[in-house]
N, CA, C and O atoms as a MOPAC input file, in Angstrom:
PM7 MOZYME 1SCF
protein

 N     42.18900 1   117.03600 1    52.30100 1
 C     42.74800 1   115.74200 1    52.02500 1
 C     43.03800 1   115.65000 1    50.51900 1
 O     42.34500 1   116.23200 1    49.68400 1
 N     44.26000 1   114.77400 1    50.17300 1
 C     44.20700 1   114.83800 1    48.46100 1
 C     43.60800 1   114.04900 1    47.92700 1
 O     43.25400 1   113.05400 1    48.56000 1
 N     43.34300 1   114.16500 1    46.85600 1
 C     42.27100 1   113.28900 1    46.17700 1
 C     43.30100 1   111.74000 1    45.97400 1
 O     44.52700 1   111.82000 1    45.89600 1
 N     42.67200 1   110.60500 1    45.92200 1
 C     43.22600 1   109.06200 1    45.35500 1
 C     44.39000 1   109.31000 1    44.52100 1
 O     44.29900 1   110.21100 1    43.68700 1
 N     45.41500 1   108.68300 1    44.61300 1
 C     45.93600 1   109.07500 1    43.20800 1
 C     45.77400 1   107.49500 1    42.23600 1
 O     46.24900 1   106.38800 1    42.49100 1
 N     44.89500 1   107.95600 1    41.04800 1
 C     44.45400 1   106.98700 1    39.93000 1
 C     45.16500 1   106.84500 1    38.97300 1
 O     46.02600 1   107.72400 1    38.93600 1
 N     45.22300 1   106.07100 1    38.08100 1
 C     45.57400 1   105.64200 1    36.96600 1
 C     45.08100 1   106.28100 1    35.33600 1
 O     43.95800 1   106.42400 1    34.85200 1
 N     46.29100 1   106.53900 1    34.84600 1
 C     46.39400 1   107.39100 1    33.62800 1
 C     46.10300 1   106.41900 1    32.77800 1
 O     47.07700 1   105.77700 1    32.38300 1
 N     44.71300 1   106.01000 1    32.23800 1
 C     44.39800 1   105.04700 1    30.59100 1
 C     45.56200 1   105.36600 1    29.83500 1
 O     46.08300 1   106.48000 1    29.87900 1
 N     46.09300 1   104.18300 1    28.96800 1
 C     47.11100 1   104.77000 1    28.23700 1
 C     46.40000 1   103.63400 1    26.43200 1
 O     45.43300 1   102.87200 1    26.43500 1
 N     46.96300 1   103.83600 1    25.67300 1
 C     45.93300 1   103.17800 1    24.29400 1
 C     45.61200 1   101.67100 1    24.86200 1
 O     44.54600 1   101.08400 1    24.67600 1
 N     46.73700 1   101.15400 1    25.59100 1
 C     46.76400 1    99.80200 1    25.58700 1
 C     45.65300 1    99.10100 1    26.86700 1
 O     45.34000 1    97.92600 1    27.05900 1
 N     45.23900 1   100.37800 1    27.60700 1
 C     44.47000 1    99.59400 1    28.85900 1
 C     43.48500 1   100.35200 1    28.98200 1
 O     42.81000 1   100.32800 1    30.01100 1
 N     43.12400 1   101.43300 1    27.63300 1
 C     41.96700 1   101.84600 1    27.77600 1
 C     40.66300 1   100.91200 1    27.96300 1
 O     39.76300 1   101.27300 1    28.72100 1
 N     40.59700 1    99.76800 1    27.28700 1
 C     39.36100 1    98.83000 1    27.05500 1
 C     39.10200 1    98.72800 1    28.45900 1
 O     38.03500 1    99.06200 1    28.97500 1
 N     40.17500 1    98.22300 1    29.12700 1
 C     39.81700 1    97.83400 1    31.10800 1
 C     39.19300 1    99.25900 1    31.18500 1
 O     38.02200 1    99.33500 1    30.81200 1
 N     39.69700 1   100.20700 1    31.54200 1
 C     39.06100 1   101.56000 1    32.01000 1
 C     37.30300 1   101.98000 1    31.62900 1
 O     36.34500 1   102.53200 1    32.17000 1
 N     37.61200 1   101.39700 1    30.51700 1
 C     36.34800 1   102.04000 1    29.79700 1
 C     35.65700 1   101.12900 1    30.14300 1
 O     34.49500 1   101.50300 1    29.98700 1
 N     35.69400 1    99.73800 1    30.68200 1
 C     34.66500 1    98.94600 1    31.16600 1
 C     34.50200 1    99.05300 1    32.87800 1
 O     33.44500 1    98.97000 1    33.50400 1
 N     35.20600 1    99.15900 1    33.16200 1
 C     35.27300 1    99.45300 1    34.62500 1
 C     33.95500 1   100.74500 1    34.73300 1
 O     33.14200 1   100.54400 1    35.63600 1
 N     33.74500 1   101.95100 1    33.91000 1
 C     33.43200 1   103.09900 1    33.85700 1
 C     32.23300 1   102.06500 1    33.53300 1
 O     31.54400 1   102.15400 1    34.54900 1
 N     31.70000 1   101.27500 1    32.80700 1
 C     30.61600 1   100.76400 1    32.18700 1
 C     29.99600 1    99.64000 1    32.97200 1
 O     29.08500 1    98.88900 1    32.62500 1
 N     30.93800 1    99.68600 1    34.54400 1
 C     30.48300 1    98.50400 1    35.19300 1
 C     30.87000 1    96.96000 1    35.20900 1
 O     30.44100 1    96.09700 1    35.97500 1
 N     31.73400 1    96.83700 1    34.23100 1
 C     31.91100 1    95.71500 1    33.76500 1
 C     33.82700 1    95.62800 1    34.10800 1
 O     34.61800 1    96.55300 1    34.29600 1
 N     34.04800 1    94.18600 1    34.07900 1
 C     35.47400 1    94.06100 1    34.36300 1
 C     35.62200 1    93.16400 1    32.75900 1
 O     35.18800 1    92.13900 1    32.23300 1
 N     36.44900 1    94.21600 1    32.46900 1
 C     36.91300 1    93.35700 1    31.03200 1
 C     38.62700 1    92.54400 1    31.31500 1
 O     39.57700 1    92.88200 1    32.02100 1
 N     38.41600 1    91.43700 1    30.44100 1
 C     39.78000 1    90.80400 1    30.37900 1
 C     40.46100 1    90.64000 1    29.09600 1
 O     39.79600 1    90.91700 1    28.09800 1
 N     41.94700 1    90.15000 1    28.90000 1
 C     41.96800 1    89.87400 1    27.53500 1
 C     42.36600 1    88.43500 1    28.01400 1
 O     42.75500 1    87.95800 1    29.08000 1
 N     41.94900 1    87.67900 1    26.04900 1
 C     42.65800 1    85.87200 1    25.97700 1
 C     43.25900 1    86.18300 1    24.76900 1
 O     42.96100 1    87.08900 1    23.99100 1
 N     44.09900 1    85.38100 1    24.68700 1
 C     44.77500 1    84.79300 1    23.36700 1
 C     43.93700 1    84.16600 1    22.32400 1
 O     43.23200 1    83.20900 1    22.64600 1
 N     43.93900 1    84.70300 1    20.83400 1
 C     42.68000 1    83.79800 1    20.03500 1
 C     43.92800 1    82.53600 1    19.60000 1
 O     43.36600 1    81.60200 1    19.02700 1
 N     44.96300 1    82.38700 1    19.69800 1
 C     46.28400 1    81.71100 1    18.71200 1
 C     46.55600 1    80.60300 1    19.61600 1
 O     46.68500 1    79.47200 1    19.14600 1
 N     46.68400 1    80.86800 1    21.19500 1
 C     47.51000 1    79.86500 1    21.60800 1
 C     46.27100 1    79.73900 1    22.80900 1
 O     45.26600 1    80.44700 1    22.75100 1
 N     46.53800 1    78.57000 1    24.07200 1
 C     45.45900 1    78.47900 1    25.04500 1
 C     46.38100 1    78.74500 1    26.42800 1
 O     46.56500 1    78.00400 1    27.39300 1
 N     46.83400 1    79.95100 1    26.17300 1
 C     47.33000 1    80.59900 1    27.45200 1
 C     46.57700 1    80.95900 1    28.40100 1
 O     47.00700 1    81.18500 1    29.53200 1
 N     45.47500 1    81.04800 1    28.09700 1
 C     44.50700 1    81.59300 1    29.03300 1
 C     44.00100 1    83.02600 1    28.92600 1
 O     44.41600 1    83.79800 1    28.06200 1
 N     43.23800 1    83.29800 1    29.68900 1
 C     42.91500 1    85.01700 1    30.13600 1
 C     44.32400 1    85.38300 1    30.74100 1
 O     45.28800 1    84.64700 1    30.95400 1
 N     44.15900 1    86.74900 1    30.95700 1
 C     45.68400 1    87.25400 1    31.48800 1
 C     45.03100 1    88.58300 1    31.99500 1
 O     44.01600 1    89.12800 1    31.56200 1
 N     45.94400 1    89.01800 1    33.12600 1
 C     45.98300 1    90.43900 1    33.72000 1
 C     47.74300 1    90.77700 1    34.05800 1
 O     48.51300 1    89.83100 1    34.22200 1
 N     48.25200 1    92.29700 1    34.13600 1
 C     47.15200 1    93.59300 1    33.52500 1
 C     47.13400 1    93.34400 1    32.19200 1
 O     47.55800 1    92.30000 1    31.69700 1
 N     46.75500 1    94.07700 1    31.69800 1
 C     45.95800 1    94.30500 1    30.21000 1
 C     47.25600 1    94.58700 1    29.56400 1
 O     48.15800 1    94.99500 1    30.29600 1
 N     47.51600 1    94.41300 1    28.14800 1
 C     48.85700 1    94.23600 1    27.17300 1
 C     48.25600 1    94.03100 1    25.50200 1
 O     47.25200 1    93.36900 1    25.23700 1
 N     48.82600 1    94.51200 1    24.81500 1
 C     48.53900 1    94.00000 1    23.77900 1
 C     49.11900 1    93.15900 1    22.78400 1
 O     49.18400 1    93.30200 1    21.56300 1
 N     49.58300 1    92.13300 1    23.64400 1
 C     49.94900 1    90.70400 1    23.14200 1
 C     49.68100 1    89.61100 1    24.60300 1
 O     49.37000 1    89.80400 1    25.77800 1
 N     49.94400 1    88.61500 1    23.89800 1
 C     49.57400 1    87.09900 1    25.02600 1
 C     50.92700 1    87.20000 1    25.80800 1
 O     51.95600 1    87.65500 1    25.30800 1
 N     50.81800 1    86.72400 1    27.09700 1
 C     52.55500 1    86.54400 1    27.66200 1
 C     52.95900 1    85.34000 1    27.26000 1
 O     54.18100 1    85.22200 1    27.17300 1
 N     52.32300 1    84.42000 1    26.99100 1
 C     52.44700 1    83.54300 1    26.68300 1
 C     53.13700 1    82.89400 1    25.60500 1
 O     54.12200 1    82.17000 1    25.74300 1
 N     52.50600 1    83.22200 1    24.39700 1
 C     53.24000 1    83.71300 1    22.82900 1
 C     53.58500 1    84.51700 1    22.54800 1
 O     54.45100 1    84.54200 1    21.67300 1
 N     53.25800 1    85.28700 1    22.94200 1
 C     53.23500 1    86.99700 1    22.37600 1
 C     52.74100 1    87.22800 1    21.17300 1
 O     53.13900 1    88.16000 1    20.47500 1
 N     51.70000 1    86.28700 1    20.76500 1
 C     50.85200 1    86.64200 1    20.01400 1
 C     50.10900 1    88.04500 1    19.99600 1
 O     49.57900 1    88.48700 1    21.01500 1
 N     50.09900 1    88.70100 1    18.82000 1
 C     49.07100 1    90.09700 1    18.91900 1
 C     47.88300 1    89.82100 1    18.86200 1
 O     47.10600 1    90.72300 1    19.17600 1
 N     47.15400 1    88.11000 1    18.32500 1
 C     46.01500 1    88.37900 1    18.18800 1
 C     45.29300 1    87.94800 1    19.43500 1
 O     45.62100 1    86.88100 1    19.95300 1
 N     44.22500 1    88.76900 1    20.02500 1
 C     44.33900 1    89.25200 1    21.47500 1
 C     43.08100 1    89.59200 1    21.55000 1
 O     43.06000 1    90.70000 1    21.01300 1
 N     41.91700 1    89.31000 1    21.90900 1
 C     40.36100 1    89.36900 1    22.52900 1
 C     40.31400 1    90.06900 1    23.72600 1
 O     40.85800 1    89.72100 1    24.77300 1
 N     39.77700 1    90.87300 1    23.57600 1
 C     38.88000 1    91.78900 1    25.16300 1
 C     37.48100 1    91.05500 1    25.57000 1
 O     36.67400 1    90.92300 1    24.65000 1
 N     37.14400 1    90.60600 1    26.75000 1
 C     35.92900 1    89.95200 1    26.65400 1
 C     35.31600 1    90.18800 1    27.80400 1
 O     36.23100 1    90.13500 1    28.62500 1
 N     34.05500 1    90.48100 1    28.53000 1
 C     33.66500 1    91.00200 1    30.14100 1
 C     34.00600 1    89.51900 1    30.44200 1
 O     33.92900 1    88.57800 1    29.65300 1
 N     34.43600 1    89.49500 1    31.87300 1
 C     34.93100 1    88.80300 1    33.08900 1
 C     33.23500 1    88.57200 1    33.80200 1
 O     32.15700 1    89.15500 1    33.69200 1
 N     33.74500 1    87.41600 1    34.53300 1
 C     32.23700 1    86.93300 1    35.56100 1
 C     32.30500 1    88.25800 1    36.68900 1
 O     31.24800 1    88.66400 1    37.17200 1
 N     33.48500 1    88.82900 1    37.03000 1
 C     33.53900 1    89.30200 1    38.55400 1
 C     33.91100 1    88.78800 1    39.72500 1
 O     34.12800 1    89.45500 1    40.73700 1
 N     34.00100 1    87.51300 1    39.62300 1
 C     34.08500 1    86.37100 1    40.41000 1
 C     34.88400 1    86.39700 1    40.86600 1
 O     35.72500 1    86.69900 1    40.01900 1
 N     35.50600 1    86.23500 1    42.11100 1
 C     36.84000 1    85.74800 1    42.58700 1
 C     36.56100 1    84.92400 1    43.80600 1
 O     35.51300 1    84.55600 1    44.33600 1
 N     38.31300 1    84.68300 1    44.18900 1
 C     38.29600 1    84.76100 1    45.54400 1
 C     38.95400 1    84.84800 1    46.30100 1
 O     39.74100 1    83.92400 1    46.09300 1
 N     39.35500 1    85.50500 1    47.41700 1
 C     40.32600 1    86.15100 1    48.29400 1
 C     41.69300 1    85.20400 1    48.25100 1
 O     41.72800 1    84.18000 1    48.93200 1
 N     42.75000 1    85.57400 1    47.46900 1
 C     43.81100 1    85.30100 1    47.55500 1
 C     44.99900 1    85.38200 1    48.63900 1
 O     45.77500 1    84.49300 1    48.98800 1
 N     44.92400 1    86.45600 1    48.98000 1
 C     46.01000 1    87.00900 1    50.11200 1
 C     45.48300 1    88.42900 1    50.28400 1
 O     44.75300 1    89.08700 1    49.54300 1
 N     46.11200 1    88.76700 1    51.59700 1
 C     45.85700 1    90.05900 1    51.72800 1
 C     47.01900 1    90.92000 1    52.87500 1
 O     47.93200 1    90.26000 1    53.37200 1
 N     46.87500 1    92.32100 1    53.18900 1
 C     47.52600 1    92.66600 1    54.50500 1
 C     46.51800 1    93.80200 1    55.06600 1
 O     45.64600 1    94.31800 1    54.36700 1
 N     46.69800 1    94.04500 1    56.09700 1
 C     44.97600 1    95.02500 1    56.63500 1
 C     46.54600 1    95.78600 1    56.84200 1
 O     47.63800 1    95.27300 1    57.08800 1
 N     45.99400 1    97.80200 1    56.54400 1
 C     46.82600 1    98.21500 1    56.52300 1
 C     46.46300 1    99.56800 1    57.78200 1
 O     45.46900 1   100.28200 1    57.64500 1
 N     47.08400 1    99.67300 1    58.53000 1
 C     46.61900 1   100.64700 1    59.49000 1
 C     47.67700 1   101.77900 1    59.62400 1
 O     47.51900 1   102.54200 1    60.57700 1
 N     48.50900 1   101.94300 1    58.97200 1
 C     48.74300 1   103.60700 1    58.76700 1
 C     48.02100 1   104.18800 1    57.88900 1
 O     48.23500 1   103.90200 1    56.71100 1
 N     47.06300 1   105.07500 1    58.19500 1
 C     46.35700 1   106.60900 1    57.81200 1
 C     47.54700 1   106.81700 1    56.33900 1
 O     48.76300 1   106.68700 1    56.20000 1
 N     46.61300 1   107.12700 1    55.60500 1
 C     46.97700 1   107.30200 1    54.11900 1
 C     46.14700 1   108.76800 1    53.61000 1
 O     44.95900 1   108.68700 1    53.29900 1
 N     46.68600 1   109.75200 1    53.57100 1
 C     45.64100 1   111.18000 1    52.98300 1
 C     44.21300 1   111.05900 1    51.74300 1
 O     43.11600 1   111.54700 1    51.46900 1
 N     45.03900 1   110.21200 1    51.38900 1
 C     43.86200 1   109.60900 1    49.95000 1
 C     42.90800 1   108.80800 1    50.32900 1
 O     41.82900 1   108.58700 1    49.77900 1
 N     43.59900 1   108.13400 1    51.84300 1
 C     42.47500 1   106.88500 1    52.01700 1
 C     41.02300 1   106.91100 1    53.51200 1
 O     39.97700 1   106.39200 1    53.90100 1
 N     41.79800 1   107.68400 1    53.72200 1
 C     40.53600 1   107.96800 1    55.09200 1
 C     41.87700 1   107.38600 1    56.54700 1
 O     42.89600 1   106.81700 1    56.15600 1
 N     41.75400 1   107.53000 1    57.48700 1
 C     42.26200 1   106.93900 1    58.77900 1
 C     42.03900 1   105.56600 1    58.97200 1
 O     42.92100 1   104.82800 1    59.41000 1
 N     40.91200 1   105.17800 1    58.67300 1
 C     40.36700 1   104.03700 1    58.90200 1
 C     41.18200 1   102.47400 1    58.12800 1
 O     41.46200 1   102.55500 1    56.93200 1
 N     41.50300 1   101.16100 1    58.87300 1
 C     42.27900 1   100.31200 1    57.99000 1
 C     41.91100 1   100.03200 1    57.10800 1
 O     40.69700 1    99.84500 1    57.02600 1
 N     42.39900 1    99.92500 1    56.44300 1
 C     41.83500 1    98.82500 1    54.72900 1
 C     42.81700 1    97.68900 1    54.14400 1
 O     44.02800 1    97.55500 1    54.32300 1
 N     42.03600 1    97.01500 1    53.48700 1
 C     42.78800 1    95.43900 1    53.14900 1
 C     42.95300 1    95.77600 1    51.92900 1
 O     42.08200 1    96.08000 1    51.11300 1
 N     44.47500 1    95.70600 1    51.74300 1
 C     44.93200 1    95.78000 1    50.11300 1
 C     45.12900 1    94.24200 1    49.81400 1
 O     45.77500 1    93.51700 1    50.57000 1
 N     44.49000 1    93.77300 1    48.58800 1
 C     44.19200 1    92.31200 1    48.50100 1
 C     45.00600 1    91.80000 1    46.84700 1
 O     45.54200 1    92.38700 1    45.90700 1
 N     44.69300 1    90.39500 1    47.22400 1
 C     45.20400 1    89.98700 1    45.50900 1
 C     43.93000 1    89.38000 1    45.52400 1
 O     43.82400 1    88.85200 1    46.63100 1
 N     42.81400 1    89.16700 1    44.79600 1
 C     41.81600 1    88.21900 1    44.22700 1
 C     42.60200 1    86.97400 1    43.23400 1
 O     43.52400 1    87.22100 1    42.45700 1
 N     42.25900 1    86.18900 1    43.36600 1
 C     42.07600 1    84.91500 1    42.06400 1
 C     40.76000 1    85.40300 1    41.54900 1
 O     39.73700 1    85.49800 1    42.22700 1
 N     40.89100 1    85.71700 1    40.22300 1
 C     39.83600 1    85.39200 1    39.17900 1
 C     38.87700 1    84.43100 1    39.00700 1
 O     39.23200 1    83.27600 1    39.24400 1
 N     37.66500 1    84.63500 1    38.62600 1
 C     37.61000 1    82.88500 1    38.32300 1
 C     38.33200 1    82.77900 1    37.09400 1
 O     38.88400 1    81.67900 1    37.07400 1
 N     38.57900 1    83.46200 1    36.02200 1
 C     38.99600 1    83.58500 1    34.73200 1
 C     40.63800 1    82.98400 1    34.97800 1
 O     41.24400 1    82.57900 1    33.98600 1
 N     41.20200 1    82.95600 1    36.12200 1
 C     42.02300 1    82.37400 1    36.40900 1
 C     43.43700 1    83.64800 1    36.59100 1
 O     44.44500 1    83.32800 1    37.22000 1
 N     43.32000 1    84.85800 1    36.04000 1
 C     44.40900 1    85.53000 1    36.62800 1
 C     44.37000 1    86.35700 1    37.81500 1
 O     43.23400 1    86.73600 1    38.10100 1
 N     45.65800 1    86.89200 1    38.88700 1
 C     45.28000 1    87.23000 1    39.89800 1
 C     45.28300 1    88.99500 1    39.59700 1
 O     45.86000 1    89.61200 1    38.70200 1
 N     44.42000 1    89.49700 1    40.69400 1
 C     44.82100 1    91.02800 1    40.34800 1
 C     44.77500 1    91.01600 1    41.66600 1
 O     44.41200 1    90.15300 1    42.46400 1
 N     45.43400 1    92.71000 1    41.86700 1
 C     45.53600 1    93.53500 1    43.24500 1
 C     43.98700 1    94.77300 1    43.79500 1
 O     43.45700 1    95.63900 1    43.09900 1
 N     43.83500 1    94.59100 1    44.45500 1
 C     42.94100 1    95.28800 1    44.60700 1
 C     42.69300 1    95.94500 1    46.07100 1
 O     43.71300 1    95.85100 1    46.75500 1
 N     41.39000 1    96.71700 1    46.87900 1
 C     41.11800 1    96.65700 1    48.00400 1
 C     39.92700 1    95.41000 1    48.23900 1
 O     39.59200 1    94.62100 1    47.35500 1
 N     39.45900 1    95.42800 1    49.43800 1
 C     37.97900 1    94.97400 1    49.97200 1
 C     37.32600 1    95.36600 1    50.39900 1
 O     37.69800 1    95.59200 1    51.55100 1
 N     36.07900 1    95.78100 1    50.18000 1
 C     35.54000 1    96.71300 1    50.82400 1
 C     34.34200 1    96.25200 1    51.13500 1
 O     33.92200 1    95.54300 1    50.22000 1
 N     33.40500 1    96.36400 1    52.26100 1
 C     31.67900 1    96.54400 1    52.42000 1
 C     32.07800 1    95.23700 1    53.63200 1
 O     31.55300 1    94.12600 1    53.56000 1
 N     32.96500 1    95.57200 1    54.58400 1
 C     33.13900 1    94.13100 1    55.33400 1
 C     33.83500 1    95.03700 1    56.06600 1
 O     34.20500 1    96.14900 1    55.68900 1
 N     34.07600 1    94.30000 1    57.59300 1
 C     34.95600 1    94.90500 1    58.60900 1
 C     36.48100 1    94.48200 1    58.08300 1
 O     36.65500 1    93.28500 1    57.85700 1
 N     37.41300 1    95.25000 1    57.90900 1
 C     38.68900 1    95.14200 1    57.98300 1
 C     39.51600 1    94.20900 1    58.69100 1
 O     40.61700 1    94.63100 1    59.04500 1
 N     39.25700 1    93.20500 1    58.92800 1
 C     39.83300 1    92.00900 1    60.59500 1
 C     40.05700 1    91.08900 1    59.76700 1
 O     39.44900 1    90.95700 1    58.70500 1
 N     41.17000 1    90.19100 1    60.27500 1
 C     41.36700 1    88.50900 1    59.69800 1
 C     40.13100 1    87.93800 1    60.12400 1
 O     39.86300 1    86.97900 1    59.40000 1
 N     39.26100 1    88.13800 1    61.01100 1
 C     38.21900 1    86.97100 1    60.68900 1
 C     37.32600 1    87.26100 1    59.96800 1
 O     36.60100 1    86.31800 1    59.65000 1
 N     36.98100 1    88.62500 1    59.40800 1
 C     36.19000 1    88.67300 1    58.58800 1
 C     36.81500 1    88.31200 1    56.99900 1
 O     36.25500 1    87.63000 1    56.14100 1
 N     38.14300 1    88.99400 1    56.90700 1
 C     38.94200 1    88.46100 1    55.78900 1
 C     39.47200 1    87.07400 1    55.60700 1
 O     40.66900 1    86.80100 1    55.69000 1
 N     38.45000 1    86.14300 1    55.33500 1
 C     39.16900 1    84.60900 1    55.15500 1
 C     39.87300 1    84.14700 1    54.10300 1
 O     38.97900 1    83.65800 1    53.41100 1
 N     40.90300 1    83.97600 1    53.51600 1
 C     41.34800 1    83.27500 1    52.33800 1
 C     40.44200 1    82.44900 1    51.85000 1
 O     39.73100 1    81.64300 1    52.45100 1
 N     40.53100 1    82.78300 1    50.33600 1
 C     39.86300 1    81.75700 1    49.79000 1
 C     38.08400 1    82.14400 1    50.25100 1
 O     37.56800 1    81.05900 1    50.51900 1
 N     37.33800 1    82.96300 1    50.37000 1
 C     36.45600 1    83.44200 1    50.42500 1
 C     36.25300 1    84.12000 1    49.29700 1
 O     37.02200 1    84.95200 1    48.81600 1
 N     34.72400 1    83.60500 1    48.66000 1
 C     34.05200 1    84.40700 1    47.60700 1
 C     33.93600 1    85.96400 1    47.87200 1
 O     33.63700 1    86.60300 1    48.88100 1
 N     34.27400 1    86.31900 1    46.62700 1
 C     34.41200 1    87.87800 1    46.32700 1
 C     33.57600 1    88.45700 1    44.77400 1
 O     33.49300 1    87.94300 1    43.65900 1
 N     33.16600 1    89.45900 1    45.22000 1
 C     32.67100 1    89.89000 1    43.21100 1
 C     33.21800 1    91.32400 1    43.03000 1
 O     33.52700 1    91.87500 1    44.08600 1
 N     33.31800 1    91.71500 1    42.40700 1
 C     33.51400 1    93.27000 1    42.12100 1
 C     32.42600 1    93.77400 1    42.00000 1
 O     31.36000 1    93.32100 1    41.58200 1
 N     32.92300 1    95.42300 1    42.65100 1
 C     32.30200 1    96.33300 1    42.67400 1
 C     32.79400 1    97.44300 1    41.58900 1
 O     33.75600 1    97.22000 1    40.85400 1
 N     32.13400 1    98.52300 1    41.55700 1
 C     33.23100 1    99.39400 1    40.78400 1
 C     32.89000 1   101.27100 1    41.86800 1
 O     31.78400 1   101.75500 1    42.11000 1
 N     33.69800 1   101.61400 1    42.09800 1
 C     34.31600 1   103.44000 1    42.72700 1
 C     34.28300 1   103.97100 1    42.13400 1
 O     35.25700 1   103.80200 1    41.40000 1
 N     33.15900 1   105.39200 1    41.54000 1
 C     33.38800 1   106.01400 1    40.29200 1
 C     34.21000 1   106.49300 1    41.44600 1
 O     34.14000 1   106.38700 1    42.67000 1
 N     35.15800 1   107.15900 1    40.43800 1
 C     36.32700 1   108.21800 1    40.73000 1
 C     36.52300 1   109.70100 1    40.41700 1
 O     36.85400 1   110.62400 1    41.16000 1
 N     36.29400 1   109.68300 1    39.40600 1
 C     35.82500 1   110.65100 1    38.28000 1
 C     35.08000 1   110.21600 1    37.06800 1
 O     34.50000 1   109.13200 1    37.01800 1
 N     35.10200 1   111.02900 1    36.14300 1
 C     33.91100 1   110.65000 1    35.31900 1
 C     34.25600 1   110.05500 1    34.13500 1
 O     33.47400 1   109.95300 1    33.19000 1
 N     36.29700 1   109.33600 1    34.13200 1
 C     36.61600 1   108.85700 1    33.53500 1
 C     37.38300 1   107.48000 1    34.30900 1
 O     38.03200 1   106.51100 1    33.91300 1
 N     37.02600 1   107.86800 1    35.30200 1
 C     37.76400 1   106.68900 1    36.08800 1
 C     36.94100 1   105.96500 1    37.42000 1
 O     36.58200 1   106.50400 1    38.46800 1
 N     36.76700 1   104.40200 1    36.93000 1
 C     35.70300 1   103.84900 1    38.31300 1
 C     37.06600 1   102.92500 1    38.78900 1
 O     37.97900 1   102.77800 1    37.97600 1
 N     37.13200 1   102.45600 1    39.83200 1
 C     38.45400 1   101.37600 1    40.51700 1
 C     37.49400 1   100.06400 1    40.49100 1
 O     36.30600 1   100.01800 1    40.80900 1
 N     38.34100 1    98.99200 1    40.02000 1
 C     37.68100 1    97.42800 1    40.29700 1
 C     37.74400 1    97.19500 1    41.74200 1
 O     38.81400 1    96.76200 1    42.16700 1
 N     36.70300 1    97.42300 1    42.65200 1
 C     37.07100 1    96.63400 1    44.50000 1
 C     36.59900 1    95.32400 1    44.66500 1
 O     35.97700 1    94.85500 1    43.71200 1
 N     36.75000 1    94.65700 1    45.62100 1
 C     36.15200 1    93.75200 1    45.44600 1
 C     35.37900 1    93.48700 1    46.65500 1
 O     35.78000 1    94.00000 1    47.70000 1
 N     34.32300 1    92.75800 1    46.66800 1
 C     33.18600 1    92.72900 1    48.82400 1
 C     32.83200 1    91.23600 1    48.40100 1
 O     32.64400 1    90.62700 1    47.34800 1
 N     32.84100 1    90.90400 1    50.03600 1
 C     32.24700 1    89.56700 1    50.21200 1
 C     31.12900 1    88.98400 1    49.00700 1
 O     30.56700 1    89.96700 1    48.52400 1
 N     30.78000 1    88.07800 1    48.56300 1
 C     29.91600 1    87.55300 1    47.65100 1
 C     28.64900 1    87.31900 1    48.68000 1
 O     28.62400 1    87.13300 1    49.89700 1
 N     27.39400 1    87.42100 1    47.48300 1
 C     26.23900 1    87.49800 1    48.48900 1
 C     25.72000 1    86.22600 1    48.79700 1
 O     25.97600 1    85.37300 1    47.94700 1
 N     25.10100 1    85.87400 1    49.71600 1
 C     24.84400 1    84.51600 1    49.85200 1
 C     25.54200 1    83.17200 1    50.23300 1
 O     24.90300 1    82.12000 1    50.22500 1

């Protein structure tokens, strides 16, 4: 089977990578304007396009935004379905992700259901942000 195919750190999104690897989900904010947190990672605000630009760890928090359960067999991914998802942040931006540690089904996948991240080492430079049901 081939291995995942992952994502090449490049200067600008090393900080995400290197926290992901550290367990942690880093974000950036704007220090200039109150655009908010933002995803993916950039080194300016979309907002202003300000350069001056904070990396800061994220709660983990989300919650199930949308999703599609995907059942064609993928070589990288196993046979088995998986839910390629968007989370809401709590930090407020959305990202793409999988779900994992839950049965694959719309009733287990509810919108708007608490989520936290996990992290996939990958290699020993690369962990993936997933995200699983929240505990409790």
């Amino acid at each position: 089977m081939p291995p995942r195919m992952l994502p090449e750190p490049t200067p600008e999104t090393r900080h995400f990578w290197d926290g992901c690897k550290a367990g942690e989900l880093r974000l950036q904010r704007c220090t200039e304007c109150d655009g908010g947190s933002y995803f993916p990672p950039r080194p300016f605000c979309p907002t202003c396009g300000s350069r001056k630009v904070e990396v800061y760890k994220a709660t983990g928090k989300a919650v199930l935004w949308s999703y599609v359960i995907n059942h064609r067999p993928r070589p990288d991914m196993g046979t088995e379905p998986y839910a390629i998802a968007v989370v809401q942040l709590e930090e407020g931006p959305r990202m793409m992700t999988n779900i994992v540690n839950c049965p694959q089904t719309p009733q287990a996948l509810q919108l708007d259901m608490p989520v936290t991240v996990s992290f996939a080492k990958q290699t020993d430079d690369i962990s993936l942000p997933l995200f699983e049901p929240a505990k409790g």
